[in-house]
N, CA, C and O atoms as a CHARMM CRD file, in Angstrom:
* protein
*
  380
    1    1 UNK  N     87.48100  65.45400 116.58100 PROA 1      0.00000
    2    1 UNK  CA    86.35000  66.35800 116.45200 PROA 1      0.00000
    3    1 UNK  C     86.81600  67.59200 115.66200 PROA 1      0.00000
    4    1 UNK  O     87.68100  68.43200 115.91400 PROA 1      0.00000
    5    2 UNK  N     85.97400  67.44000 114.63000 PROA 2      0.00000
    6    2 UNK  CA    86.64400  69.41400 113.77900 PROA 2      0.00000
    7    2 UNK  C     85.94300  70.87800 114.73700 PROA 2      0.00000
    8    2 UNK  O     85.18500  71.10400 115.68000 PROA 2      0.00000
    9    3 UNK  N     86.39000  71.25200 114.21800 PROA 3      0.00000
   10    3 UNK  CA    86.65600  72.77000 114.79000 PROA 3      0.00000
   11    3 UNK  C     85.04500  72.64800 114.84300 PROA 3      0.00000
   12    3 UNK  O     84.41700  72.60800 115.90200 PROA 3      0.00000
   13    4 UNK  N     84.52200  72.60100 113.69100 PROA 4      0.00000
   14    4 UNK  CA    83.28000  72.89100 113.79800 PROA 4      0.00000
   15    4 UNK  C     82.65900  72.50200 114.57700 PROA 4      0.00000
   16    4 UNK  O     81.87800  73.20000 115.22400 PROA 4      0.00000
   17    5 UNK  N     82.80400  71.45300 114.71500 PROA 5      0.00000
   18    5 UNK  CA    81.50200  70.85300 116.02000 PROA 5      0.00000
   19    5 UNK  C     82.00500  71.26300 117.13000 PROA 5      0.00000
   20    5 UNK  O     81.24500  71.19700 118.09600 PROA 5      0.00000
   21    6 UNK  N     83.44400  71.82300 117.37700 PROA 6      0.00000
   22    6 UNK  CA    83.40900  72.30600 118.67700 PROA 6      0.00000
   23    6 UNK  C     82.92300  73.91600 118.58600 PROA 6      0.00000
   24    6 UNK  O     82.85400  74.35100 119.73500 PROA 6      0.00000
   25    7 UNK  N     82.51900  75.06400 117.47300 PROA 7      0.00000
   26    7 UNK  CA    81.90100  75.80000 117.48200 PROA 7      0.00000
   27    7 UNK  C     80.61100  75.40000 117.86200 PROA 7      0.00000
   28    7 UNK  O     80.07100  75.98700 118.80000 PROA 7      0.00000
   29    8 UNK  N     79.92000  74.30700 117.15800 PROA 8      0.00000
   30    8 UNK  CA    78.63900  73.92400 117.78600 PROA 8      0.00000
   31    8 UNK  C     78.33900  73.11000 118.81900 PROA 8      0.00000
   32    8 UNK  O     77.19700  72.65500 118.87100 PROA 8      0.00000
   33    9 UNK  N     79.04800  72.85900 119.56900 PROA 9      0.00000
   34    9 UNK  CA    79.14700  72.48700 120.84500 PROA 9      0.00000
   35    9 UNK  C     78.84200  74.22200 121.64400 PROA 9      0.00000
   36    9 UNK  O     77.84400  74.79900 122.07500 PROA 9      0.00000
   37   10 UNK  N     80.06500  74.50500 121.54100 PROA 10     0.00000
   38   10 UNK  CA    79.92700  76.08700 122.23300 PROA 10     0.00000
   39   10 UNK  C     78.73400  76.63800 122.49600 PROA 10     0.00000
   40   10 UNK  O     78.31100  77.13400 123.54000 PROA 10     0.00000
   41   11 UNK  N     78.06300  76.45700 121.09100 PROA 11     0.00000
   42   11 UNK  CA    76.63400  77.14300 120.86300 PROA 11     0.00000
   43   11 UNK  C     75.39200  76.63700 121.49800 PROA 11     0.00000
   44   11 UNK  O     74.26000  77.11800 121.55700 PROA 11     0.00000
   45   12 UNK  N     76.00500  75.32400 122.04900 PROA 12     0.00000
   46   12 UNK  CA    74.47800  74.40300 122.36200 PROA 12     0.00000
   47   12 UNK  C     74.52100  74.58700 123.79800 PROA 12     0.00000
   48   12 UNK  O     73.48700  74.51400 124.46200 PROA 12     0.00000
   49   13 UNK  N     75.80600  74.85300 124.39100 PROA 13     0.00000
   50   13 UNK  CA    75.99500  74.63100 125.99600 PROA 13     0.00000
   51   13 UNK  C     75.62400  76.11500 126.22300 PROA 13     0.00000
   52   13 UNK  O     75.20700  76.45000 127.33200 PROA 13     0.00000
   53   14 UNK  N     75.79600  77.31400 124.90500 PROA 14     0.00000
   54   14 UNK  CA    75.32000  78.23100 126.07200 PROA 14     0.00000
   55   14 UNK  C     73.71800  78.56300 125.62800 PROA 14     0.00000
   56   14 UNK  O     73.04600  79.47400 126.11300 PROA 14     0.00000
   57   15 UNK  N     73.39900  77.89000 124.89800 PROA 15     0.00000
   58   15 UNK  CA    71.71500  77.76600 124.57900 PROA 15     0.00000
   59   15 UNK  C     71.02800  76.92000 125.80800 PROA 15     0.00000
   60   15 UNK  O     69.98700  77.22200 126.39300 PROA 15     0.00000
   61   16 UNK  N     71.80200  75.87900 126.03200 PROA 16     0.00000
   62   16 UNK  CA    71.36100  74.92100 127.46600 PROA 16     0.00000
   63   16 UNK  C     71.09200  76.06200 128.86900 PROA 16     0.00000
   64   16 UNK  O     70.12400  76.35400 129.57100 PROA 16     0.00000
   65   17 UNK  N     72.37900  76.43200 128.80100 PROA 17     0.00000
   66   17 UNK  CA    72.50200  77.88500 130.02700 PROA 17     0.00000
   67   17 UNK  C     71.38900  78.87500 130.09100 PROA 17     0.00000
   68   17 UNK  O     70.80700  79.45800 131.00600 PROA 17     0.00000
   69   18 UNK  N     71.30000  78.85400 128.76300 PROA 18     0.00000
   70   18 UNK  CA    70.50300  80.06200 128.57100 PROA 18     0.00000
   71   18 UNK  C     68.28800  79.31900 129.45000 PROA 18     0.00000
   72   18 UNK  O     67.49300  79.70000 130.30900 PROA 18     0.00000
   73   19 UNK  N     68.39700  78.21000 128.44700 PROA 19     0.00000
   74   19 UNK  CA    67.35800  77.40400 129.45900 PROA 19     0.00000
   75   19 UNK  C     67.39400  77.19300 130.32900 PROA 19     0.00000
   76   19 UNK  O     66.29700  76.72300 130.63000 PROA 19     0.00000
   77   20 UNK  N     68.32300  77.21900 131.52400 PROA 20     0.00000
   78   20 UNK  CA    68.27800  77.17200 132.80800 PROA 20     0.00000
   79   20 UNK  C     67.95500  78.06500 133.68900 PROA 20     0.00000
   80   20 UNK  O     67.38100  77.92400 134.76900 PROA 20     0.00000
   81   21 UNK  N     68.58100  79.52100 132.87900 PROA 21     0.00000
   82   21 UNK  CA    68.63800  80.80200 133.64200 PROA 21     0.00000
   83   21 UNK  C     69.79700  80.68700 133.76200 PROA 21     0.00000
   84   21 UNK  O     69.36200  81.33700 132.81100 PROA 21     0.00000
   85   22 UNK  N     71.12200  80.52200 133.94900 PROA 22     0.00000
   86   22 UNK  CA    72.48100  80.85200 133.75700 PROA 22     0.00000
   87   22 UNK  C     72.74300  81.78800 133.25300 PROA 22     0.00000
   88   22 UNK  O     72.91100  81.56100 132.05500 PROA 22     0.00000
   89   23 UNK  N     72.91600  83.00100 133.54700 PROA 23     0.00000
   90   23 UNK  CA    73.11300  84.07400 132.71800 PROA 23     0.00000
   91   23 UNK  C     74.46600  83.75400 132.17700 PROA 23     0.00000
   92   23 UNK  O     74.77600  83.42700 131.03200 PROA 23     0.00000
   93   24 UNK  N     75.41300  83.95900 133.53100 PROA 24     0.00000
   94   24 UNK  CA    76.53500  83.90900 133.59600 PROA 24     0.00000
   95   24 UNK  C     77.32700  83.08200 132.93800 PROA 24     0.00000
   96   24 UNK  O     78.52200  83.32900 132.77700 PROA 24     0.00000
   97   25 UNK  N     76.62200  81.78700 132.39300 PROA 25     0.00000
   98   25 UNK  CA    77.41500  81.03200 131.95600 PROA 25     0.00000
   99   25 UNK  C     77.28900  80.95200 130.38700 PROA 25     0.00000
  100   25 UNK  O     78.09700  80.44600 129.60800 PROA 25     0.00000
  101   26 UNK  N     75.79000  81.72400 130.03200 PROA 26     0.00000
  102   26 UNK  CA    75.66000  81.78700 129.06300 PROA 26     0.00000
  103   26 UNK  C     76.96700  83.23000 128.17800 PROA 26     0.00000
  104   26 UNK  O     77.38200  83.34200 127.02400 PROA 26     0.00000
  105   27 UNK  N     77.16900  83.94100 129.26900 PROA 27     0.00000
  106   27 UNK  CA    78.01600  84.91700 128.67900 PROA 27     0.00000
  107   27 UNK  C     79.45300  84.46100 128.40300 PROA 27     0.00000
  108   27 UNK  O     80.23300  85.07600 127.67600 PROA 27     0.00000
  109   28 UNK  N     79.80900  82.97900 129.25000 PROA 28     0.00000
  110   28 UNK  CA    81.10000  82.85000 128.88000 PROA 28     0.00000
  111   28 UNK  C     81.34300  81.90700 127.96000 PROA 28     0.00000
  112   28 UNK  O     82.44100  81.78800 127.41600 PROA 28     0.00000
  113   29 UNK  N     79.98400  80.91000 127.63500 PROA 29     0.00000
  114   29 UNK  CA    79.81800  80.48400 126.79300 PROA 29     0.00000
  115   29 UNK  C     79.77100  81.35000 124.97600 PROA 29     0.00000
  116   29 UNK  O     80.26300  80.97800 123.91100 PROA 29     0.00000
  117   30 UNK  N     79.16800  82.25800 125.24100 PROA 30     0.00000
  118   30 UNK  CA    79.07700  83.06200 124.27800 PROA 30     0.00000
  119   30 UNK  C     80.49500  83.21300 123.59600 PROA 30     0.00000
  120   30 UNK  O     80.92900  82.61700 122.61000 PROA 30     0.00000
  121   31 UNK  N     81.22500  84.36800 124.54900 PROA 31     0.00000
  122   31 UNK  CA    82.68300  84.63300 124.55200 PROA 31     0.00000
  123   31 UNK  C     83.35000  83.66700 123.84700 PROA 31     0.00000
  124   31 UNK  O     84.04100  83.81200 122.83900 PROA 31     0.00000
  125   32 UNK  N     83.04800  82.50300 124.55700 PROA 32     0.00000
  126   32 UNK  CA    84.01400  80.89300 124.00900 PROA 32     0.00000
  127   32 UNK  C     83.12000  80.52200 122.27900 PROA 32     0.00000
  128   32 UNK  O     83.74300  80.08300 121.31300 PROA 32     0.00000
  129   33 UNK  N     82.59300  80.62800 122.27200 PROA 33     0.00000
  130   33 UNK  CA    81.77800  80.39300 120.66100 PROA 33     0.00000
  131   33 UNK  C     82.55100  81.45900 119.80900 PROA 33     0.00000
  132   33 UNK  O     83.28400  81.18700 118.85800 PROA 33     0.00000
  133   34 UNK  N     82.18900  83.12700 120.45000 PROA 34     0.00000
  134   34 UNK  CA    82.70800  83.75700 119.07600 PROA 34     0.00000
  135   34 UNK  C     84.33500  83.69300 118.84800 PROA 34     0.00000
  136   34 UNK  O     84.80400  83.71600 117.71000 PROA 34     0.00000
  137   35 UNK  N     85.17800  83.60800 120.05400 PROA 35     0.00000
  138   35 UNK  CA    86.57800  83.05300 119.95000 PROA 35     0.00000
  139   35 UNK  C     86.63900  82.10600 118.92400 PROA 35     0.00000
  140   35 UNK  O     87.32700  82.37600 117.94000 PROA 35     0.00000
  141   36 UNK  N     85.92100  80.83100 118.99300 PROA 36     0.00000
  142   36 UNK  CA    85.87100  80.16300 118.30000 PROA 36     0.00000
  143   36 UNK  C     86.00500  80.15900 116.79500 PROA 36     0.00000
  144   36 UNK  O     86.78100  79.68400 115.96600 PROA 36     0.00000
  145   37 UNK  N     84.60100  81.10300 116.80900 PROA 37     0.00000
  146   37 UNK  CA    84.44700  81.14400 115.25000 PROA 37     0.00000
  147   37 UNK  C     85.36000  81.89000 114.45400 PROA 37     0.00000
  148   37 UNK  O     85.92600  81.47200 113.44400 PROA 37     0.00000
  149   38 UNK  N     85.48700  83.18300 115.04000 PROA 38     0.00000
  150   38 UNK  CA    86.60200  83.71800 114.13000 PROA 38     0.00000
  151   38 UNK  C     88.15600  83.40800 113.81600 PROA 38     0.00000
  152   38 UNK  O     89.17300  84.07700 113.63300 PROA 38     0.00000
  153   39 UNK  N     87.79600  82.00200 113.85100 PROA 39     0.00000
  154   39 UNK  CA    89.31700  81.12500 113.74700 PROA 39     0.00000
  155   39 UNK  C     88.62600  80.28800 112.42800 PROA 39     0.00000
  156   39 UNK  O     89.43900  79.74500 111.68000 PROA 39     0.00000
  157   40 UNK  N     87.19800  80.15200 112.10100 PROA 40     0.00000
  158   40 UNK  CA    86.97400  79.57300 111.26300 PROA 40     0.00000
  159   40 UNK  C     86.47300  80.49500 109.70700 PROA 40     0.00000
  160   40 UNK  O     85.89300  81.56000 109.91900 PROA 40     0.00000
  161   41 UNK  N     86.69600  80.08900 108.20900 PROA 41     0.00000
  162   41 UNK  CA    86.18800  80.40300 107.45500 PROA 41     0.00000
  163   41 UNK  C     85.12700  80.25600 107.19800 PROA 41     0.00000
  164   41 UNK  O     84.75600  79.18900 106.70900 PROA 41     0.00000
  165   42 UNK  N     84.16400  81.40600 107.46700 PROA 42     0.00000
  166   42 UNK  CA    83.03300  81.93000 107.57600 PROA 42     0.00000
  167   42 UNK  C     82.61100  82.38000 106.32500 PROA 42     0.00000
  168   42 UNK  O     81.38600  82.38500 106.20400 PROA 42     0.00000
  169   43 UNK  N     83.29000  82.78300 105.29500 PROA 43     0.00000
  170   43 UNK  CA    83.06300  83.00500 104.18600 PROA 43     0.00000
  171   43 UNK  C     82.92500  81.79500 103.09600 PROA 43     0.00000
  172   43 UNK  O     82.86900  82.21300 101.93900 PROA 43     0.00000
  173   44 UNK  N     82.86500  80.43900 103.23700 PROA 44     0.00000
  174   44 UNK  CA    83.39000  79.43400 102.89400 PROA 44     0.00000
  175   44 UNK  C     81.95600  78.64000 103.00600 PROA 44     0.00000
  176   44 UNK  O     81.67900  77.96900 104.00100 PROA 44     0.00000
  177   45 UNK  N     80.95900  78.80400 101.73600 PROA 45     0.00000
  178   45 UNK  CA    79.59800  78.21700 101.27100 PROA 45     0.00000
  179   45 UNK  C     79.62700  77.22200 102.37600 PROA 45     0.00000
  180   45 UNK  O     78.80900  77.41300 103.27600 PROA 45     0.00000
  181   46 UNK  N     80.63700  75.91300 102.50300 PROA 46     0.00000
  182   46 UNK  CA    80.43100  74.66200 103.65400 PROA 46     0.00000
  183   46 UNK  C     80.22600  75.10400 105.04200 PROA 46     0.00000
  184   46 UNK  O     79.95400  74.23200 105.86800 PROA 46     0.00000
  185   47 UNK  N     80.32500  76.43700 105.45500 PROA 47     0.00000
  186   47 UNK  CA    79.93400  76.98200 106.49600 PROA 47     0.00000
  187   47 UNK  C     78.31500  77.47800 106.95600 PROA 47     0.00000
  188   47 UNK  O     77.78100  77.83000 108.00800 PROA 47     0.00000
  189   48 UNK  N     77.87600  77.28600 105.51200 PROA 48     0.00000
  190   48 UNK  CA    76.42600  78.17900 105.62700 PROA 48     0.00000
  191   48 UNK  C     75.37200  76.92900 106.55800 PROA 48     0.00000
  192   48 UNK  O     74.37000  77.24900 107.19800 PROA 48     0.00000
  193   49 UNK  N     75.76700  75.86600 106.45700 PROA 49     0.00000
  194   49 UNK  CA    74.83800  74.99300 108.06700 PROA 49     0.00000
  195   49 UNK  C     75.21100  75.46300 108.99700 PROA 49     0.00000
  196   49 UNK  O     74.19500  75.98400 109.45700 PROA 49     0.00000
  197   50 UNK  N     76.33300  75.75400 109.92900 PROA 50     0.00000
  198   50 UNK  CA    76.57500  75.74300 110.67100 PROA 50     0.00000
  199   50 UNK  C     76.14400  77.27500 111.06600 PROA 50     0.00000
  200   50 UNK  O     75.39000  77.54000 112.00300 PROA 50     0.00000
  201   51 UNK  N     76.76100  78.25900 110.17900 PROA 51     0.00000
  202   51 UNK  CA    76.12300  79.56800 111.02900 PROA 51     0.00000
  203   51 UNK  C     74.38500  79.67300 110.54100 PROA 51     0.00000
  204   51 UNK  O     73.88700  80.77400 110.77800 PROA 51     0.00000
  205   52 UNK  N     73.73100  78.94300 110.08700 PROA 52     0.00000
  206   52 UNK  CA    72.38200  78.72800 110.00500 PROA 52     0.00000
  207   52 UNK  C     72.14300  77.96600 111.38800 PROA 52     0.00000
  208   52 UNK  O     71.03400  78.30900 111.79800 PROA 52     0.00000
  209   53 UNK  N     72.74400  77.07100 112.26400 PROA 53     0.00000
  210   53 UNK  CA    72.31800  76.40500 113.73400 PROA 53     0.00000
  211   53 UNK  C     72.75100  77.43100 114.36900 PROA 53     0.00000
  212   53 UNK  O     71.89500  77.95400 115.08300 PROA 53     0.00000
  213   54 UNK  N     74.04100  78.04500 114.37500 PROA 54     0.00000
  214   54 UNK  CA    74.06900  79.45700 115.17600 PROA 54     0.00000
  215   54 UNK  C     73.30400  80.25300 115.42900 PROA 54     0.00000
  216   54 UNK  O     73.03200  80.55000 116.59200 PROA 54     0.00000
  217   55 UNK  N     72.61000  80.95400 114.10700 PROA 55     0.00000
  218   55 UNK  CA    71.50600  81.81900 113.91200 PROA 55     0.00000
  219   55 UNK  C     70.25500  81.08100 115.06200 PROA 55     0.00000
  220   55 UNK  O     69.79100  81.47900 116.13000 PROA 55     0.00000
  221   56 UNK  N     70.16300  80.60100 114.73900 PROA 56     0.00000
  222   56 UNK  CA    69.02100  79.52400 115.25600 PROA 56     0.00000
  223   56 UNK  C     69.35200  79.55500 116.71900 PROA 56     0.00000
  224   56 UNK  O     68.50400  80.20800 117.32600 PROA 56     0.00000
  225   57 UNK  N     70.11300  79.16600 117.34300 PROA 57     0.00000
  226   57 UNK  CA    70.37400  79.18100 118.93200 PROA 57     0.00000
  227   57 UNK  C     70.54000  80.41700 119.33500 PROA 57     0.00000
  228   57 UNK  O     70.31900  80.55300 120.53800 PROA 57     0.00000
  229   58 UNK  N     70.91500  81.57700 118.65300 PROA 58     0.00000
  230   58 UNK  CA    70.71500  83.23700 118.91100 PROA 58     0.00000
  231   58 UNK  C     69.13300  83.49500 118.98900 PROA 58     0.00000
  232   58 UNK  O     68.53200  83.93800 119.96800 PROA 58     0.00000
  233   59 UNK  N     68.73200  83.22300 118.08200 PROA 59     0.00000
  234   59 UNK  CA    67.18900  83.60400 118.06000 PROA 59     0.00000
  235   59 UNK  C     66.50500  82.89800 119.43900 PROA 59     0.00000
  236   59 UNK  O     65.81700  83.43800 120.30500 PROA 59     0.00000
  237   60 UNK  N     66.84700  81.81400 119.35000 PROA 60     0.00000
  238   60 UNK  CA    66.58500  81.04600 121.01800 PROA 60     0.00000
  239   60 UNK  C     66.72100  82.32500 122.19400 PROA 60     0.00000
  240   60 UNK  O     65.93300  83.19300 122.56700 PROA 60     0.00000
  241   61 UNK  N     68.05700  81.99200 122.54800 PROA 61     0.00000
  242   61 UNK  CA    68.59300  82.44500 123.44100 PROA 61     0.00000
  243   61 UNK  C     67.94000  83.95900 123.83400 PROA 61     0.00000
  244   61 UNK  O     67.47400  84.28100 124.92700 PROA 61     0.00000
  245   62 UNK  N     68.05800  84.87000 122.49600 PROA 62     0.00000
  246   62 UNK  CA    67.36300  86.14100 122.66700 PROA 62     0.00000
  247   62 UNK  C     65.34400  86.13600 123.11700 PROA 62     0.00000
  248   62 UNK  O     64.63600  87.06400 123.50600 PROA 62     0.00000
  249   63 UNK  N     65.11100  85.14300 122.92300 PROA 63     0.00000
  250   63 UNK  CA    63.72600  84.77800 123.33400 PROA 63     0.00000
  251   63 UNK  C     63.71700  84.24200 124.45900 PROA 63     0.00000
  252   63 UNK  O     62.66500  84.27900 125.09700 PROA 63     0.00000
  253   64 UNK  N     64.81500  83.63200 124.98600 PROA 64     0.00000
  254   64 UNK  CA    64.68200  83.68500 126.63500 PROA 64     0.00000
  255   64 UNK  C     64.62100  84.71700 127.50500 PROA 64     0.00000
  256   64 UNK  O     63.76900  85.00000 128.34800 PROA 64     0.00000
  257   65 UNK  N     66.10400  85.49000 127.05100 PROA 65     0.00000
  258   65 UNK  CA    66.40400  86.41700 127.75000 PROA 65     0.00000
  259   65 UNK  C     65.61800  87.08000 127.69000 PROA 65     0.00000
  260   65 UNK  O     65.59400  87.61400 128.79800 PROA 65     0.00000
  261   66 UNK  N     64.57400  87.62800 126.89000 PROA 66     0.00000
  262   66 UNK  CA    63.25600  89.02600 126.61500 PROA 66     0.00000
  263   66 UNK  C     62.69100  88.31400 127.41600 PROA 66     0.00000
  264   66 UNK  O     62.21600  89.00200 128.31900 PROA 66     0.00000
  265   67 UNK  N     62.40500  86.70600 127.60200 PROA 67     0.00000
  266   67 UNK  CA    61.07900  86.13900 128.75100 PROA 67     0.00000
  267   67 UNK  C     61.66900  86.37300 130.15600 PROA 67     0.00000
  268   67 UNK  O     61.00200  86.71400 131.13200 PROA 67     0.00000
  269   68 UNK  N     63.09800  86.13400 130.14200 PROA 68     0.00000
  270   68 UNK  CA    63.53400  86.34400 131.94900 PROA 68     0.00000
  271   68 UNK  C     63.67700  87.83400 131.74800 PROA 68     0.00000
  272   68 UNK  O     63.64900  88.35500 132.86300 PROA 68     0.00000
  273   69 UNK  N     63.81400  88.71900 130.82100 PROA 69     0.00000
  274   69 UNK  CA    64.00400  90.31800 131.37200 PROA 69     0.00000
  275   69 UNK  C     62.41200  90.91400 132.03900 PROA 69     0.00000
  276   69 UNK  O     62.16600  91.72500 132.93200 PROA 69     0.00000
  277   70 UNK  N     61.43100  90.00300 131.04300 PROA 70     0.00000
  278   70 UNK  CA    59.92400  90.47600 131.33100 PROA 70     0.00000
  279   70 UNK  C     59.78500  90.07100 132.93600 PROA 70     0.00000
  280   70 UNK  O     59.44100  90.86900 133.80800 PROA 70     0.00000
  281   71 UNK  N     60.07400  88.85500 133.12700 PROA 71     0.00000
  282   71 UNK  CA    59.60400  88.50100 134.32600 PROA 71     0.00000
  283   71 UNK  C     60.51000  88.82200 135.46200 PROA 71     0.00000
  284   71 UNK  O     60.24500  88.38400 136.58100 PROA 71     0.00000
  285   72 UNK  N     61.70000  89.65500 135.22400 PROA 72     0.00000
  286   72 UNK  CA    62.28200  89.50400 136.24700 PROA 72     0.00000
  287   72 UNK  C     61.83000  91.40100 136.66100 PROA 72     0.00000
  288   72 UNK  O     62.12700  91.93200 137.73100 PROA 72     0.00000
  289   73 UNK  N     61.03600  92.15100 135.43700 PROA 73     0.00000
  290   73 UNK  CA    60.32700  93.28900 135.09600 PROA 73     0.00000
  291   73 UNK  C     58.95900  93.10400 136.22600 PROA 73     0.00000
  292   73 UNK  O     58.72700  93.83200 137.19100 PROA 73     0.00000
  293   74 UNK  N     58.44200  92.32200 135.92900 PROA 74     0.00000
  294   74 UNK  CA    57.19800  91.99500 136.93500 PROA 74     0.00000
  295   74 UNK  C     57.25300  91.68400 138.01600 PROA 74     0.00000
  296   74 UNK  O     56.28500  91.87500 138.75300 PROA 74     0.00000
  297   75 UNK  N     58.82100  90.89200 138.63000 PROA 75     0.00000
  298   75 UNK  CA    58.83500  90.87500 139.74400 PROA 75     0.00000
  299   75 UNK  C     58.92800  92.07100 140.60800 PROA 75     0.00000
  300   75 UNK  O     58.39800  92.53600 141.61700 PROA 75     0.00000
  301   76 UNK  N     60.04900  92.41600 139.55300 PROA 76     0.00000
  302   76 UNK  CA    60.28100  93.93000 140.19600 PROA 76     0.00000
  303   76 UNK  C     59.34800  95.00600 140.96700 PROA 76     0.00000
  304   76 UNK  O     59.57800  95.76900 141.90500 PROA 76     0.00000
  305   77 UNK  N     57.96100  94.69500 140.01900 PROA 77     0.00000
  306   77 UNK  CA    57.09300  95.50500 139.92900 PROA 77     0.00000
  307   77 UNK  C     55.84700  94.98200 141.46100 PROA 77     0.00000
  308   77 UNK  O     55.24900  95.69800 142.26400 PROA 77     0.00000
  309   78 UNK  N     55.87100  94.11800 141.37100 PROA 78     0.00000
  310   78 UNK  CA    55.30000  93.40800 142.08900 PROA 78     0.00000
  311   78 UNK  C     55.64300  93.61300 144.16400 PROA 78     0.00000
  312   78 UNK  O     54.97500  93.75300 145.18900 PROA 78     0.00000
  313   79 UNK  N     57.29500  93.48700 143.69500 PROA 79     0.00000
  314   79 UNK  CA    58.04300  93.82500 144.71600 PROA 79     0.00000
  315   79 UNK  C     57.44000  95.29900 145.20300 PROA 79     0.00000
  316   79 UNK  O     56.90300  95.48800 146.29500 PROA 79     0.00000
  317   80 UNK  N     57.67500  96.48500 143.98000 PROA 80     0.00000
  318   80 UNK  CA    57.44100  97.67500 144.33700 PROA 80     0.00000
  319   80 UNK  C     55.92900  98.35900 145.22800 PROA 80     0.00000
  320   80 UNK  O     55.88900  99.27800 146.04600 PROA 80     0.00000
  321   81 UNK  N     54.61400  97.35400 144.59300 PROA 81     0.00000
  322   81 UNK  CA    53.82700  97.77200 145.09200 PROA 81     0.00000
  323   81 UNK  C     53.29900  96.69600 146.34500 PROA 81     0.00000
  324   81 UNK  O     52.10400  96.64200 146.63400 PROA 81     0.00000
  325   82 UNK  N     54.37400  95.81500 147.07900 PROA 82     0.00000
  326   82 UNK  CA    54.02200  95.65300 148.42400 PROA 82     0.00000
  327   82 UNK  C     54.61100  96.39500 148.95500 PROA 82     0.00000
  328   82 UNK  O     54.00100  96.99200 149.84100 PROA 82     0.00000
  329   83 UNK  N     56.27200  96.82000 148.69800 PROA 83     0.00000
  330   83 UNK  CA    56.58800  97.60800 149.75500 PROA 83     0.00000
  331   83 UNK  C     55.91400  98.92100 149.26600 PROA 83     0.00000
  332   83 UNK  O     56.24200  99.76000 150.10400 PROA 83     0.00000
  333   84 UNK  N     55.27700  99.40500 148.49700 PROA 84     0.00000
  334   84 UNK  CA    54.15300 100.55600 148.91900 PROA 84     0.00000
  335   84 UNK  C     52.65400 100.61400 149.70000 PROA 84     0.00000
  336   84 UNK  O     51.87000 101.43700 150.17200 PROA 84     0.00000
  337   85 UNK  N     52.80200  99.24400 149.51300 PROA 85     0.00000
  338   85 UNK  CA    51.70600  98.58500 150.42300 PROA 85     0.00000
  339   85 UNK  C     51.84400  98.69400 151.85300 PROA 85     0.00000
  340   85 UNK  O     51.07500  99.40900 152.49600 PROA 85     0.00000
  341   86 UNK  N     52.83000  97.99500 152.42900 PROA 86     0.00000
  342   86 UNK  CA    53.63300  98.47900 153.58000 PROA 86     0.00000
  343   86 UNK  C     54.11600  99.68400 154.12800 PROA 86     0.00000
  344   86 UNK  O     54.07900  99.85600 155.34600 PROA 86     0.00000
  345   87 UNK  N     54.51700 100.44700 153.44000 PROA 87     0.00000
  346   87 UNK  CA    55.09400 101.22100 153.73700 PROA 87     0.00000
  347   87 UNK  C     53.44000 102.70400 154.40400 PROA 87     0.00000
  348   87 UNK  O     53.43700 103.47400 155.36400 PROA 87     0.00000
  349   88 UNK  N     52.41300 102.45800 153.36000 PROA 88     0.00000
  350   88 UNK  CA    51.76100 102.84200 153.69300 PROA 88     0.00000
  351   88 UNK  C     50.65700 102.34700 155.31000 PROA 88     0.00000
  352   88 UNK  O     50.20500 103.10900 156.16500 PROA 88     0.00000
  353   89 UNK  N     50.50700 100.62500 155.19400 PROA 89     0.00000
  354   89 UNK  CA    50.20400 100.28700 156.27900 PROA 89     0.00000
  355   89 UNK  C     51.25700 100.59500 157.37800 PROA 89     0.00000
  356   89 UNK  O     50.73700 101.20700 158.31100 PROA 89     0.00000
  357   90 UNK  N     52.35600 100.39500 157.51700 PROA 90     0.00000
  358   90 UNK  CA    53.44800 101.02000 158.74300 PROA 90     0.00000
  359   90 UNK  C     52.68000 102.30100 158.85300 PROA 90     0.00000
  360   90 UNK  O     51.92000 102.36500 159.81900 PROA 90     0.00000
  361   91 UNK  N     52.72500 103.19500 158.15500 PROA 91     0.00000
  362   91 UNK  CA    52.74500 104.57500 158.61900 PROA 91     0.00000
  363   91 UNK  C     51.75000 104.85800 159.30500 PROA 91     0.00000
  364   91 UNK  O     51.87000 105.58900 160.28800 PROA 91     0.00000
  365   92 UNK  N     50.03800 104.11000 158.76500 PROA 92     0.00000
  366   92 UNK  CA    49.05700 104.31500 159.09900 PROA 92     0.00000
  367   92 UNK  C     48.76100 103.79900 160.39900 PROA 92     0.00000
  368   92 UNK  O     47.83200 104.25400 161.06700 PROA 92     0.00000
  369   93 UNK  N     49.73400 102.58300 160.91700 PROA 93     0.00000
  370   93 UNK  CA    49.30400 102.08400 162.19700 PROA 93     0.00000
  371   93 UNK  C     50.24000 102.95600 163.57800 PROA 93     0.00000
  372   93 UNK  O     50.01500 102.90700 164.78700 PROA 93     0.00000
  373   94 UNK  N     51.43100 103.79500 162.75000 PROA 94     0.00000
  374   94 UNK  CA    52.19300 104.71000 163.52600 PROA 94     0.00000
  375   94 UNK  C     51.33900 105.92000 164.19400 PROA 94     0.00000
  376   94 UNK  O     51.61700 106.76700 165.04200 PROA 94     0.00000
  377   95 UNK  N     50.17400 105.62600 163.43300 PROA 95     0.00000
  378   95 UNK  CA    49.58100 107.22500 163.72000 PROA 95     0.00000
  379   95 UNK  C     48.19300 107.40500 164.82700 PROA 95     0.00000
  380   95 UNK  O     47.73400 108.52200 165.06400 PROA 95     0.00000
């Protein structure tokens, strides 16, 4: 297997992660890709597919993460106004 496909390997397992919700694994996946790459000539025209599927699984990945930051934003939010919900029914039945 050349280098390359194990750069694009790297890239696909933490794009997979990234579809699961794996944060975590997507970060060490990450780590393990750019290790990777900067062992390869990147400047080198036969490279321009490969960091074109890169590009491509970044743009992914960053469109997950904005969908789990939103929703994990709404949960948040959601969270906040039961326990203000509560917090106001407690008080009101204290009284």
């Amino acid at each position: 297997m050349t280098h390359v496909h194990v750069v694009l390997e790297a890239s696909e397992r933490m794009l997979c992660s990234a579809k699961s919700g794996d944060w975590s694994e997507v970060s060490q996946h990450a780590a393990e890709r750019d290790r990777l790459l900067h062992s390869l000539p990147v400047q080198d025209p036969s490279m321009r597919e490969l960091l074109t599927a890169l590009q491509a699984h970044n743009e992914q990945v960053i469109a997950l993460v904005t969908q789990a930051r939103e929703e994990a934003g709404a949960a948040m939010e959601q969270h906040h106004r039961t326990h203000r919900a509560l917090t106001t029914y407690l008080d009101a039945a204290a009284e």
